[in-house]
C-alpha positions as CSV (number, residue, x, y, z in Angstrom):
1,X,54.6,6.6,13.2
2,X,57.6,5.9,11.0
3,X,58.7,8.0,8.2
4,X,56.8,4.8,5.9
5,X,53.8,4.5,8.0
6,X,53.3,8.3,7.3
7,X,53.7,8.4,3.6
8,X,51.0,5.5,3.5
9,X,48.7,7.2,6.1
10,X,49.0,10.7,3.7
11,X,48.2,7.9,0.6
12,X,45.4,6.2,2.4
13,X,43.9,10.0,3.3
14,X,44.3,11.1,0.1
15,X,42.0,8.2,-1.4
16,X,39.2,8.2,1.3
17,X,39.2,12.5,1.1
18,X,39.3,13.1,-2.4
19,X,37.7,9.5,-3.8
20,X,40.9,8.9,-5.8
21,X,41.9,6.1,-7.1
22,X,44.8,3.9,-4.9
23,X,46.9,4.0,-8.1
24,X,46.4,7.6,-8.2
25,X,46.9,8.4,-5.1
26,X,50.1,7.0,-4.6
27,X,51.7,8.8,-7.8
28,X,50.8,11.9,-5.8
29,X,52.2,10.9,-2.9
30,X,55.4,9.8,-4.9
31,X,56.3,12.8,-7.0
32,X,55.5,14.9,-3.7
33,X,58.8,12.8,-2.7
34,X,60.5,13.4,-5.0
35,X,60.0,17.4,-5.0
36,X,61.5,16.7,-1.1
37,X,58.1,17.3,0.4
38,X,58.4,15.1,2.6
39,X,62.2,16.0,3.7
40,X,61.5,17.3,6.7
41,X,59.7,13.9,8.1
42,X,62.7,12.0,7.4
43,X,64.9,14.5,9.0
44,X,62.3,14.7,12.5
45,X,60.1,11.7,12.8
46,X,58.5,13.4,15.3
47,X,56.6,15.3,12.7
48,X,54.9,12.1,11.2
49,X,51.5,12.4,13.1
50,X,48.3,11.8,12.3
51,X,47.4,15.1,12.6
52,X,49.9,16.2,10.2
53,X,49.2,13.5,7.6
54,X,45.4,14.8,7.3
55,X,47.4,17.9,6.7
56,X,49.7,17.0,4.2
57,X,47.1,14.7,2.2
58,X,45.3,18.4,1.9
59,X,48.3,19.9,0.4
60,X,50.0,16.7,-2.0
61,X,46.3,16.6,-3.3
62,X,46.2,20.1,-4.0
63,X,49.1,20.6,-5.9
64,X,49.7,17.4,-7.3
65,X,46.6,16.3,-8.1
């Protein structure tokens, strides 16, 4: 998946994990990116899998819940 498709995967995760709201869950998922978070995706695309974006939905939500 694209560095986009995985933000929105991590967002879409993030709602149907933690029952938050969409609103919600993309202001995580947005000041995650702009801590560079996600820095390493855009550099290796490789790394935007599903498997990681269950991973990173875990950690956004946890610290920027």
């Amino acid at each position: 998946m694209t560095y986009e498709e995985h933000l929105d995967e991590v967002t879409t995760l993030i709602v149907e994990k933690y029952d938050v709201e969409d609103d919600a869950a993309i202001q995580m998922v947005m000041r995650a990116q702009a801590d560079d978070f996600f820095s390493g995706h855009d550099d290796d695309p490789s790394i935007c899998t599903l498997d990681r974006a269950h991973v990173d939905a875990k950690a956004v939500f946890a610290k920027y819940r």
